[in-house]
Each structure stands twice: as C-alpha cells, then as structure tokens.
C-alpha positions in Angstrom: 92.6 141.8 43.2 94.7 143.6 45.2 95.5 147.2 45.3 98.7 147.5 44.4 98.7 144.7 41.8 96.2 147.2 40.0 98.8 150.2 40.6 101.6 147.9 39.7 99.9 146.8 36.5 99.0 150.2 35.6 102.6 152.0 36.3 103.7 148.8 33.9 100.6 149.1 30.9 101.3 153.4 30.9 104.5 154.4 33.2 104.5 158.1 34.9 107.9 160.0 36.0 110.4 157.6 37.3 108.3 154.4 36.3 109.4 155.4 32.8 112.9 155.0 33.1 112.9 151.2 34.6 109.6 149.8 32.0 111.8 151.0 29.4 114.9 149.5 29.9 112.9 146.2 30.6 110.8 146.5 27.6 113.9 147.3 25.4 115.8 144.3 27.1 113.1 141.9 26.7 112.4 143.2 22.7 116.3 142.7 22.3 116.1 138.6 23.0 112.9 138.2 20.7 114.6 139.9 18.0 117.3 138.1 18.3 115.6 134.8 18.6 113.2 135.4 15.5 116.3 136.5 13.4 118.4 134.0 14.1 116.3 131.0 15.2 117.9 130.5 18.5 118.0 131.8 22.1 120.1 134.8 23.1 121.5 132.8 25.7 122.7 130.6 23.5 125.1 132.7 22.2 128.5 132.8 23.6 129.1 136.4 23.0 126.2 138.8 23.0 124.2 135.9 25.5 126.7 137.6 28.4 126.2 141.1 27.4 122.4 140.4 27.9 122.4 138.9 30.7 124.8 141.7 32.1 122.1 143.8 31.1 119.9 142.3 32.9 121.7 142.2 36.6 122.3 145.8 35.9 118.5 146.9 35.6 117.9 144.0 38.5 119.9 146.2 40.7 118.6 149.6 39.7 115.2 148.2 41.0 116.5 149.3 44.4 116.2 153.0 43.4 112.8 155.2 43.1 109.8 152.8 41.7 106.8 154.8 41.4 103.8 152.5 41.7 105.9 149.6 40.2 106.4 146.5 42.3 110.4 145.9 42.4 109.4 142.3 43.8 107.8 141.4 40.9 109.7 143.0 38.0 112.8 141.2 39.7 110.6 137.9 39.6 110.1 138.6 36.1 114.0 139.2 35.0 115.4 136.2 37.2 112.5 133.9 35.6 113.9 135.3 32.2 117.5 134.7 32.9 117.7 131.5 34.3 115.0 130.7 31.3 118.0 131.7 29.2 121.1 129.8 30.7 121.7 131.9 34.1 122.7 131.5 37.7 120.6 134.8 39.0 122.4 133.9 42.6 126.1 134.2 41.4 125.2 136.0 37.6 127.0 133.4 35.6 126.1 130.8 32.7 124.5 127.6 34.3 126.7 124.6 33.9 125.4 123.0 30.2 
C-alpha cells in the first residue's frame, strides 16, 4: 500500500490540526443524509427542499478542499463527495439536480 494512502487513512480514522476541521464537516454531512434517510425512509436527495441545501453543503466543503489538508488526500475526499452527490440526484460539473 502506498504511503500516503496510509497517511491519508490515518488523518481520516483520527484527524490532527487542520485535518479536523474538513473530516468533520464531512462526517457531519454524510451523518445528516443517513439520518434523514432512516427517519423518513427516503433519500435526501429526494427531497425538493432540504435535498438542495445538502447538496449546497456539499459543493461548499468540495471547494474548501483547496485550502490546508494535513495528510488528507483532497483527491480522494472530493471522489468521495462527488460519488455521494451524483448518488443522490446531482450534476457535480454544473451543481444542479440531474434531469429525473
């Protein structure tokens, strides 16, 4: 395995100065549309008003990536957040609901 998947996995499992900032927004983010889906039996995308807030959410934190990172990979965290989106309903390239 490679070195800085190790460091990147690490800075995700038990994040240090500026690593703690980003995991927890994406942690929070990600606990938000479980939450929502085991409540209410649906996806958060789904819904027509909150599903924008939460994606709006999630563009935001995709852009912060381009500040300080630690020993977090911003490539993969973004991977991870547009995989998420467009799982929910959204066009990562121009940050709008998909067509349905």
């Amino acid at each position: 395995m490679s070195d800085w998947i190790i460091r990147h996995a690490r800075a995700y499992a038990s994040p240090q100065g500026a690593e703690i900032g980003i995991v927890g927004m994406i942690k929070g983010w990600v606990a938000y549309a479980e939450d929502y889906s085991e409540r209410y039996g649906s996806e958060i995308g789904s819904d027509y008003v909150l599903g924008g807030y939460w994606a709006s959410i999630g563009f935001t934190i995709r852009g912060l990536l381009n500040g300080e990172l630690g020993n977090l990979d911003g490539g993969t965290l973004d991977g991870i957040l547009v995989i998420l989106l467009s799982a929910q309903g959204w066009d990562c390239d121009i940050e709008e609901r998909k067509v349905q």
